[in-house]
TORKOL-4160 file (C-alpha; in steps of 0.2 Angstrom, whole numbers, padded with zeros to 4 digits, m for minus):
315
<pt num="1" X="0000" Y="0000" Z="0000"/>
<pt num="2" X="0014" Y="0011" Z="0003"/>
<pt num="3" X="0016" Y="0012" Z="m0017"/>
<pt num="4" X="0001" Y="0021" Z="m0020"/>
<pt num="5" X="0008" Y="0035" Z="m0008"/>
<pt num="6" X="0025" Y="0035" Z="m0016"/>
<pt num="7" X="0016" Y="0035" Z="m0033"/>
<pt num="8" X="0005" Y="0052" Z="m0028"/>
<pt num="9" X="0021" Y="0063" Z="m0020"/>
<pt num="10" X="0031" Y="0057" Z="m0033"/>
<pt num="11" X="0020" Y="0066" Z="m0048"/>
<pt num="12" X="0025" Y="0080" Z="m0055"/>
<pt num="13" X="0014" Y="0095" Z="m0045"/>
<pt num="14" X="0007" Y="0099" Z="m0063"/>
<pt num="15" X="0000" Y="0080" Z="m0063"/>
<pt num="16" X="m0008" Y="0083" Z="m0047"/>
<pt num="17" X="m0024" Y="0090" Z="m0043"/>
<pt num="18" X="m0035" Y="0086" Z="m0029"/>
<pt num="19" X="m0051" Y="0082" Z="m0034"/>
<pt num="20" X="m0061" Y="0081" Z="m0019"/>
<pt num="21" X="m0060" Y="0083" Z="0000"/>
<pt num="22" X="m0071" Y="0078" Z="0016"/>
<pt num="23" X="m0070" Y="0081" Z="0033"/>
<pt num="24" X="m0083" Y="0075" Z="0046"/>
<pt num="25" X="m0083" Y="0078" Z="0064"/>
<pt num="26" X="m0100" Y="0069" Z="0071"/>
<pt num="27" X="m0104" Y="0067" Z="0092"/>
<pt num="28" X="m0117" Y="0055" Z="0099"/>
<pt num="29" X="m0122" Y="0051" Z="0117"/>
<pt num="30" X="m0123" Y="0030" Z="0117"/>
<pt num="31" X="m0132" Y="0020" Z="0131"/>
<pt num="32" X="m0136" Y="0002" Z="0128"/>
<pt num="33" X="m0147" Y="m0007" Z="0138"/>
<pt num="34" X="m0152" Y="0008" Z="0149"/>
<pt num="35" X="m0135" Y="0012" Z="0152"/>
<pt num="36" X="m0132" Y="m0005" Z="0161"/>
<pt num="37" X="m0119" Y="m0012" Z="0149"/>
<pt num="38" X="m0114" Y="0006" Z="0140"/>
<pt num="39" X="m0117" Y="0023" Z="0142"/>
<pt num="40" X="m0104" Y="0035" Z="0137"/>
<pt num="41" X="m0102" Y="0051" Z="0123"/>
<pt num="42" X="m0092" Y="0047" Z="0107"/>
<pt num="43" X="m0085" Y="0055" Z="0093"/>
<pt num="44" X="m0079" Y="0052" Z="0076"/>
<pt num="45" X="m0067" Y="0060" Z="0064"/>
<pt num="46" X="m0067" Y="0057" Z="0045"/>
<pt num="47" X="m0056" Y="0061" Z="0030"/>
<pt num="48" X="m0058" Y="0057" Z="0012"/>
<pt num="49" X="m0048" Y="0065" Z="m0002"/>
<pt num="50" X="m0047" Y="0061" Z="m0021"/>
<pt num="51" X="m0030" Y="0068" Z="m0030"/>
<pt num="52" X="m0031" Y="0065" Z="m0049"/>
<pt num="53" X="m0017" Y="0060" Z="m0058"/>
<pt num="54" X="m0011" Y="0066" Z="m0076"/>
<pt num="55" X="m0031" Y="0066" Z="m0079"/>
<pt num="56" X="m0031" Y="0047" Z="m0081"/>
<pt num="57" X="m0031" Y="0040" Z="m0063"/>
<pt num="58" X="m0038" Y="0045" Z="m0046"/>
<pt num="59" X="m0029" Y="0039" Z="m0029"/>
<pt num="60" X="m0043" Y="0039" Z="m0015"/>
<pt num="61" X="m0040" Y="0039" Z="0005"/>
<pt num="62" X="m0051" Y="0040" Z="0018"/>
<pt num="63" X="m0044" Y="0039" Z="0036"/>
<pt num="64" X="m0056" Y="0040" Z="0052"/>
<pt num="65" X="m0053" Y="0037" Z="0071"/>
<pt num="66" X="m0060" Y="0021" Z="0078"/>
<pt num="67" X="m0050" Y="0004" Z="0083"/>
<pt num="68" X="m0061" Y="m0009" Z="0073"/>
<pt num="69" X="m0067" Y="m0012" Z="0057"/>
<pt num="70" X="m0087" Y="m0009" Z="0062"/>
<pt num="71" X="m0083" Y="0007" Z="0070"/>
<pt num="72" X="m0076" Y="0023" Z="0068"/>
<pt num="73" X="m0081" Y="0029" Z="0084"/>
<pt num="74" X="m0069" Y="0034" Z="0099"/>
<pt num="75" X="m0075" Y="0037" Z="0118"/>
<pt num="76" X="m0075" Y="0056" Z="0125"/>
<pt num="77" X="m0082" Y="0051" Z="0141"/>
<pt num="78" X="m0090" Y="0036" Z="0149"/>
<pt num="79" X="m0102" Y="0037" Z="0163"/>
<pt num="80" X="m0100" Y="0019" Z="0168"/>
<pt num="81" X="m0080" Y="0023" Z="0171"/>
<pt num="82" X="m0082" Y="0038" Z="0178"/>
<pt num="83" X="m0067" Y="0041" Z="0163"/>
<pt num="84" X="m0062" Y="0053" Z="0153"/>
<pt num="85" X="m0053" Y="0054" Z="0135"/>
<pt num="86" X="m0050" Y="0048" Z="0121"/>
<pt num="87" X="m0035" Y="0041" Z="0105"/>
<pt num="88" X="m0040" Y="0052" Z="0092"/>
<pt num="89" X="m0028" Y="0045" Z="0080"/>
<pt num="90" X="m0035" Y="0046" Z="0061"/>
<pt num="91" X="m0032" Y="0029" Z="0053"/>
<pt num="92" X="m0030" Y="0025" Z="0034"/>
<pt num="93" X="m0041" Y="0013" Z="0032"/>
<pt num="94" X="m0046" Y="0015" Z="0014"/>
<pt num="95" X="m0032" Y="0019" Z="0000"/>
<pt num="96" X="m0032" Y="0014" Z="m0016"/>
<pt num="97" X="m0029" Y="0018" Z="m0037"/>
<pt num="98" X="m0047" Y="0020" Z="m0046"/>
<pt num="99" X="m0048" Y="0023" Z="m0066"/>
<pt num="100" X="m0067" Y="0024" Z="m0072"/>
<pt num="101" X="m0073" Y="0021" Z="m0090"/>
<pt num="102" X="m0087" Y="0021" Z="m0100"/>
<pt num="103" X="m0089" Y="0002" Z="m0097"/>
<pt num="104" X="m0084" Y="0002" Z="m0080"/>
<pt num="105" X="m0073" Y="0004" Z="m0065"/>
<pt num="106" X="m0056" Y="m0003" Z="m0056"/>
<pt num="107" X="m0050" Y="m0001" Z="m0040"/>
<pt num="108" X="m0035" Y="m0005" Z="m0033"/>
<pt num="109" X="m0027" Y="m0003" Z="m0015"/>
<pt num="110" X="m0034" Y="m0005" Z="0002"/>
<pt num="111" X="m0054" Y="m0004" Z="m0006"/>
<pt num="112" X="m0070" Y="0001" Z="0001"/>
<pt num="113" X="m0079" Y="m0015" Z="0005"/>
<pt num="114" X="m0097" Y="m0008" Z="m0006"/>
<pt num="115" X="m0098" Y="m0001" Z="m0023"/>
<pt num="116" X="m0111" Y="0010" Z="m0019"/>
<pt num="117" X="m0125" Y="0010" Z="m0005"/>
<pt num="118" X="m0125" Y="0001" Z="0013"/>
<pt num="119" X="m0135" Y="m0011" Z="0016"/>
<pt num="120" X="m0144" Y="m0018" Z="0032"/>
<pt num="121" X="m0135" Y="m0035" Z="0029"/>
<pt num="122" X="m0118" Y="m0029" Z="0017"/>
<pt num="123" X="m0102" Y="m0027" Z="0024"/>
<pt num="124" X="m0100" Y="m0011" Z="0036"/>
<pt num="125" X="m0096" Y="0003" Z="0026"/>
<pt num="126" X="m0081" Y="0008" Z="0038"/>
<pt num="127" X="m0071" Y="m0006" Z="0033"/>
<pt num="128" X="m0059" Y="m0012" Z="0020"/>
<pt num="129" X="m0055" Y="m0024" Z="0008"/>
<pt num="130" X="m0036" Y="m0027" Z="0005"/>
<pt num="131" X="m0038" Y="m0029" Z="m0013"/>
<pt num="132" X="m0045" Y="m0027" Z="m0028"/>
<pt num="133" X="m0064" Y="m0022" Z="m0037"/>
<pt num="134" X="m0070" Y="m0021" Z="m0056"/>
<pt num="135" X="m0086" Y="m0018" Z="m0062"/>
<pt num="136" X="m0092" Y="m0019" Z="m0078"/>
<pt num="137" X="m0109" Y="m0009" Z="m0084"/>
<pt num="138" X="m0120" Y="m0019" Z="m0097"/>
<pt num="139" X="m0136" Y="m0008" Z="m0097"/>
<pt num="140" X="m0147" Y="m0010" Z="m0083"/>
<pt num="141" X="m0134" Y="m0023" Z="m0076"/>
<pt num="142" X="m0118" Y="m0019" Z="m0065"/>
<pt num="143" X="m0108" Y="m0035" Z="m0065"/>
<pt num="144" X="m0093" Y="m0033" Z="m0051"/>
<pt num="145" X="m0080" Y="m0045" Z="m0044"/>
<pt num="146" X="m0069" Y="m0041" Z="m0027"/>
<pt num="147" X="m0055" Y="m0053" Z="m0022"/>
<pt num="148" X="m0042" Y="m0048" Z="m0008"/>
<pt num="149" X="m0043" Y="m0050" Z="0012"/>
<pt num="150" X="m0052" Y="m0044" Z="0026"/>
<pt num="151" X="m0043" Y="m0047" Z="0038"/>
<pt num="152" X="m0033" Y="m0041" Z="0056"/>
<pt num="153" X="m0051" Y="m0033" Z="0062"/>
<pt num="154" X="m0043" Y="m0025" Z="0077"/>
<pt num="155" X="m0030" Y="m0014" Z="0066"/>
<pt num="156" X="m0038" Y="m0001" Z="0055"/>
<pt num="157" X="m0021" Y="0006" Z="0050"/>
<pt num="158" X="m0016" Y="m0003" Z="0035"/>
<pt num="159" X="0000" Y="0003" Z="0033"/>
<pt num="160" X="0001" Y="m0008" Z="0049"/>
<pt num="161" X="m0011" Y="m0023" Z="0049"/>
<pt num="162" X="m0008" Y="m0041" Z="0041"/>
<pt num="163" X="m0015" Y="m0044" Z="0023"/>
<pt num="164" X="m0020" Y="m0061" Z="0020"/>
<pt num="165" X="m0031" Y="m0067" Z="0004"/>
<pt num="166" X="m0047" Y="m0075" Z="0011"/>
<pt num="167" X="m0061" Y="m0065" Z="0002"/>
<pt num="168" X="m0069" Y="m0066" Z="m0017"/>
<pt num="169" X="m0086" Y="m0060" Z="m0021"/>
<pt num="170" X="m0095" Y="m0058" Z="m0037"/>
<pt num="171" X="m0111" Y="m0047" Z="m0037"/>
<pt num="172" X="m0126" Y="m0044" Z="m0049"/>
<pt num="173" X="m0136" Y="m0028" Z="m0049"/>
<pt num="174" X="m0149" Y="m0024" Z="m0060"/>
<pt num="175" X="m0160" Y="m0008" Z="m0064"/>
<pt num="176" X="m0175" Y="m0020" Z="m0067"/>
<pt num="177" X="m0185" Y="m0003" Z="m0070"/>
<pt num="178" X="m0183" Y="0015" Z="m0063"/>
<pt num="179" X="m0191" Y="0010" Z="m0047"/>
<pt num="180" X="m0184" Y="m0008" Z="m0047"/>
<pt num="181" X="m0167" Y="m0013" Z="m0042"/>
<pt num="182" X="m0163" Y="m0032" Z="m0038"/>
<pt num="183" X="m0145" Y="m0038" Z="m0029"/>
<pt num="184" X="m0139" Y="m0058" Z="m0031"/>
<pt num="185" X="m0122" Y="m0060" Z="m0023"/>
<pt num="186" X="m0108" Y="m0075" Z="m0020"/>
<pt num="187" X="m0097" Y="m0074" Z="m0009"/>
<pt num="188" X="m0081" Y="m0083" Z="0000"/>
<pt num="189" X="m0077" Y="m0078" Z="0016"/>
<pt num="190" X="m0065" Y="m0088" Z="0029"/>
<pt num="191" X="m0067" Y="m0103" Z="0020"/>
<pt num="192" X="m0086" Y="m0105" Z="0021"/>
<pt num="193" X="m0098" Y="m0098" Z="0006"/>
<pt num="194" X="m0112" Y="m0086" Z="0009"/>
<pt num="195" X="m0125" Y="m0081" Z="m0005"/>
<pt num="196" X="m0135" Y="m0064" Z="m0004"/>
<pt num="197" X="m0148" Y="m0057" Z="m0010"/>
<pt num="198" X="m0158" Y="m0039" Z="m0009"/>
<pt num="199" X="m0170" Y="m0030" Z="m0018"/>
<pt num="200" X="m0177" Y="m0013" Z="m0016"/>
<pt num="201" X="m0193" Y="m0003" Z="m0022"/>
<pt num="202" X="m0197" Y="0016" Z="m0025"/>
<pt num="203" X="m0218" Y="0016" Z="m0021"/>
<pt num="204" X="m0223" Y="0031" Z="m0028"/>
<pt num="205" X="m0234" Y="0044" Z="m0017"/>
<pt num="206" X="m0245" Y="0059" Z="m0023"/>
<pt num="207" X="m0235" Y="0075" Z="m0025"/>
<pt num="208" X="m0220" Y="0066" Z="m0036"/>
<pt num="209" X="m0212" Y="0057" Z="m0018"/>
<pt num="210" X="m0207" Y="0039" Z="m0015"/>
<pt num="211" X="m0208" Y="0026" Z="m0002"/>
<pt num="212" X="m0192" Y="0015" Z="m0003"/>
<pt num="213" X="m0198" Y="m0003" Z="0002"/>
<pt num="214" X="m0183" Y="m0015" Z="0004"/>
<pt num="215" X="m0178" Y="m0032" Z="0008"/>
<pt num="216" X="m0162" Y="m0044" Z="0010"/>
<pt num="217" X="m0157" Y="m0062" Z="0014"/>
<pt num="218" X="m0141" Y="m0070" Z="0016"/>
<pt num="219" X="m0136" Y="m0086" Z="0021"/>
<pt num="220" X="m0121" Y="m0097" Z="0026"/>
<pt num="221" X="m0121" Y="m0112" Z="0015"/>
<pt num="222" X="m0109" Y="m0123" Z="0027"/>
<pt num="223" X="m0118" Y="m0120" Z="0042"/>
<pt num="224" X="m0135" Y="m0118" Z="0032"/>
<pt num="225" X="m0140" Y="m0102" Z="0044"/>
<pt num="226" X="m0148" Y="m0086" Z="0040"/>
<pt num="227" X="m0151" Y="m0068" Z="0044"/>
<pt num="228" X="m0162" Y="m0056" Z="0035"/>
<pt num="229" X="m0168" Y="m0039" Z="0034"/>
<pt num="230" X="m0181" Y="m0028" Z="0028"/>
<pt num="231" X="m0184" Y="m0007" Z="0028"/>
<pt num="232" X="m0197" Y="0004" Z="0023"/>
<pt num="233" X="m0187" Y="0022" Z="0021"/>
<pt num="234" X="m0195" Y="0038" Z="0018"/>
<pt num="235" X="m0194" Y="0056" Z="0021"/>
<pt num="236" X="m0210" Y="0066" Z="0029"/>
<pt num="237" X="m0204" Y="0081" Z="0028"/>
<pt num="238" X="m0202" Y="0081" Z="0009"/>
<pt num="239" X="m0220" Y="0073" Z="0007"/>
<pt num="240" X="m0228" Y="0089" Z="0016"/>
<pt num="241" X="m0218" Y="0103" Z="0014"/>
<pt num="242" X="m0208" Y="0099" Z="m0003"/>
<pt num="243" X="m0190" Y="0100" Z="0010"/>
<pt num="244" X="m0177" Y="0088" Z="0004"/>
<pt num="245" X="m0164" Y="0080" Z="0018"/>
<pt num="246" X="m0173" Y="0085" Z="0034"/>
<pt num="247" X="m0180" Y="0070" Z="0042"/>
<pt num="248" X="m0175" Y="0054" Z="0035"/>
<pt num="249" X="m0182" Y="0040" Z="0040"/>
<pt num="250" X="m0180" Y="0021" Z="0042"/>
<pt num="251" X="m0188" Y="0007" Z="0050"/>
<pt num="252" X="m0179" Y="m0009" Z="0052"/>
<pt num="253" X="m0184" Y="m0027" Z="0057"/>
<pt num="254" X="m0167" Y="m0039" Z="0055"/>
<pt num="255" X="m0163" Y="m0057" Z="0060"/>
<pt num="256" X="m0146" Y="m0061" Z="0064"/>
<pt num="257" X="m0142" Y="m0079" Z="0068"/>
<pt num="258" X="m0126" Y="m0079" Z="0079"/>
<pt num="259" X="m0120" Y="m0096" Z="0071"/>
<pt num="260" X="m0120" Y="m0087" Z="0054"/>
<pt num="261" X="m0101" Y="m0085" Z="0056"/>
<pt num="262" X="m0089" Y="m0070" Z="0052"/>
<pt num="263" X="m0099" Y="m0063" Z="0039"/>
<pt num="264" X="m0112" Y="m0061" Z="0051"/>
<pt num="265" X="m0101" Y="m0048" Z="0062"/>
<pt num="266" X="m0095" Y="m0038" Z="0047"/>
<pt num="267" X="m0112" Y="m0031" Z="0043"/>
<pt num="268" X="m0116" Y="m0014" Z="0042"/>
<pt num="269" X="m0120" Y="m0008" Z="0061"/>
<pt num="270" X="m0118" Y="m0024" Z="0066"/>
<pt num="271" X="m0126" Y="m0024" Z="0087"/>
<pt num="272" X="m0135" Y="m0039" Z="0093"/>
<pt num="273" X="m0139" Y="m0056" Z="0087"/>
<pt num="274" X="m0156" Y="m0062" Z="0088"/>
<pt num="275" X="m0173" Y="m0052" Z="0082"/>
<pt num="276" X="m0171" Y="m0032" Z="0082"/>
<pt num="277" X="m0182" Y="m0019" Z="0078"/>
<pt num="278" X="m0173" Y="m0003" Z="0073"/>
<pt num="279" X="m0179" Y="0016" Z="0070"/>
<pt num="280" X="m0168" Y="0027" Z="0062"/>
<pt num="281" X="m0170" Y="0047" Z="0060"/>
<pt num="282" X="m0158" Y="0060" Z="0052"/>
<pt num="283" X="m0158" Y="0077" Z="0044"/>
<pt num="284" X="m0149" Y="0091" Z="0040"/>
<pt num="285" X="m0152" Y="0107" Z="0050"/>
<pt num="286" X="m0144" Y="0120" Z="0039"/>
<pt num="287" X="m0149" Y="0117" Z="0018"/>
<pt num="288" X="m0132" Y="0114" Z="0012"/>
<pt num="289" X="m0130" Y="0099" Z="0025"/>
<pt num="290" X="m0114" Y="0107" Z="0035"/>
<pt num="291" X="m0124" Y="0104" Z="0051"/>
<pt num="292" X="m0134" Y="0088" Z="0053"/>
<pt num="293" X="m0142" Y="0078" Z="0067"/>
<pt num="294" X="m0144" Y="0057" Z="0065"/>
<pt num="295" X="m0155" Y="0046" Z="0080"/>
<pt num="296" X="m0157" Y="0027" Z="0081"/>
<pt num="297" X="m0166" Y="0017" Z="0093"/>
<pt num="298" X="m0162" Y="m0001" Z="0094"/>
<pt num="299" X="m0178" Y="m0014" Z="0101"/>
<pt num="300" X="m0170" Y="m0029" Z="0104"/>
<pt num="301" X="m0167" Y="m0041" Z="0120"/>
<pt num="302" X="m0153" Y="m0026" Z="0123"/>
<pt num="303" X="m0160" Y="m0011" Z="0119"/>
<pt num="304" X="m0149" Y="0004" Z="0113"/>
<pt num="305" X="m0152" Y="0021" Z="0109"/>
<pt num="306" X="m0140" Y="0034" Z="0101"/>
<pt num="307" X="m0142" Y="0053" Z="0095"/>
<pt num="308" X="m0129" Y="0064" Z="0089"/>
<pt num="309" X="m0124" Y="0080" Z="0079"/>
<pt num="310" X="m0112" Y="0080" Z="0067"/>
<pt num="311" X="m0102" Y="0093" Z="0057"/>
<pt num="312" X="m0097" Y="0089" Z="0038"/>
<pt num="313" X="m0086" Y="0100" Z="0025"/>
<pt num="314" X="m0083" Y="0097" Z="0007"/>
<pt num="315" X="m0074" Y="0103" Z="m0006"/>
């Protein structure tokens, strides 16, 4: 990974230009299970930057605090403790070459582990894969393959973890209609096989709105165990009042089988095992999304509840 570093300083400064740039700062207050097993006030850094290169290539980073590969988050202060501070080291977690065509897209380096949008039972978007993705575009259909490892969970770093080969996935996506978009994927992970599959739906609502229904299953084929989830996302605000972006929400009912093995902890917001029941809330108070507000509460055998604010910058 060190290559792609080298390869960005060692351009000439005319075949540099950064192309993008983020920078996130988000707090939340976090108790789980009335604040028996956790209650505490966290915080999270991002960073993400895009430099092209000689108009042809893109090398793309994103760096965040957080000691795992499901979490970005670092403790300010727990109440349980009665402690105070916190390691906000900013980890690469993420960096890799990308060149995009008409057909289709490669990436190499340390990759995000999605293409595109998290999903109540895809990999958690904070992680990696230590590899490589291409996706070809025929029409409606998105063909992509991944092969590389995730692997050394505990070390986001990647300049310092271990990077051993034990994942390949292929992946289906197609645009069946405007509102219509169905996911098959195969995957090897650890040496067992899961299959996956999702499918989500744009209902249209009077005045021009949608309500997305969606729904997902994936399975471990050695162990024949499953986990499932299915969402109803929607924004009222936009119904009533025509205002994009300021109350998003989504409602969750997900089954996670704890024998479903490591894929199963490597799923987006990964929490508890069993039956769960989730409602999620976010918005942006100010129009152009610099200051923004996210809530998720969590019925389950463990309850949890979160809220936070968050600050994000582009450019």
């Amino acid at each position: 990974m060190l290559l792609i570093g080298l390869v960005a300083s060692a351009a000439p400064a005319d075949a540099q230009r950064l192309e993008r740039f983020s920078l996130s700062w988000d707090t939340r207050y976090d108790n789980v299970d009335a604040g028996v097993v956790e209650d505490r006030v966290q915080g999270s850094v991002r960073l993400g930057l895009t430099v092209d290169l000689w108009s042809a290539l893109d090398v793309v980073g994103f760096a965040s605090t957080g000691g795992k590969y499901t979490s970005r988050w670092t403790d300010l202060y727990d109440f349980i403790i009665d402690d105070t501070g916190a390691d906000f080291s900013l980890y690469f977690r993420r960096l890799y070459f990308e060149r995009g065509w008409s057909w289709g897209r490669a990436q190499l380096g340390a990759i995000p582990p999605i293409k595109n949008i998290a999903s109540g039972t895809g990999l958690n978007a904070s992680g990696w894969v230590d590899g490589g993705r291409l996706e070809v575009y025929l029409g409606p259909v998105t063909l992509e393959w991944v092969a590389g490892g995730i692997t050394d969970l505990d070390t986001p770093d990647l300049f310092s973890r271990d990077k051993n080969f034990n994942f390949v996935e292929f992946e289906t996506t197609w645009d069946v209609t405007e509102d219509v978009t169905v996911e098959a994927t195969g995957e090897w992970l650890a040496e067992e096989v899961y299959l996956r599959s999702e499918a989500r739906v744009d209902l249209p609502l009077p005045g021009g709105q949608a309500l997305r229904a969606q729904g997902e299953l994936i399975g471990n084929l050695d162990r024949r165990e499953l986990a499932f989830d299915v969402a109803l996302v929607f924004d009222p605000v936009e119904w009533i009042w025509g205002v994009e972006d300021r109350l998003g929400v989504q409602l969750h009912y997900r089954y996670l089988d704890p024998e479903l093995g490591l894929r199963g902890t490597l799923v987006d917001d990964f929490f508890v095992y069993g039956h769960a029941f989730t409602v999620e809330l976010k918005g942006h108070i100010l129009e152009d999304g610099v200051l923004h507000w996210f809530s998720r509460n969590i019925f389950a055998e463990q309850p949890r509840f979160l809220v936070g604010l968050g600050l994000r910058f582009r450019g």
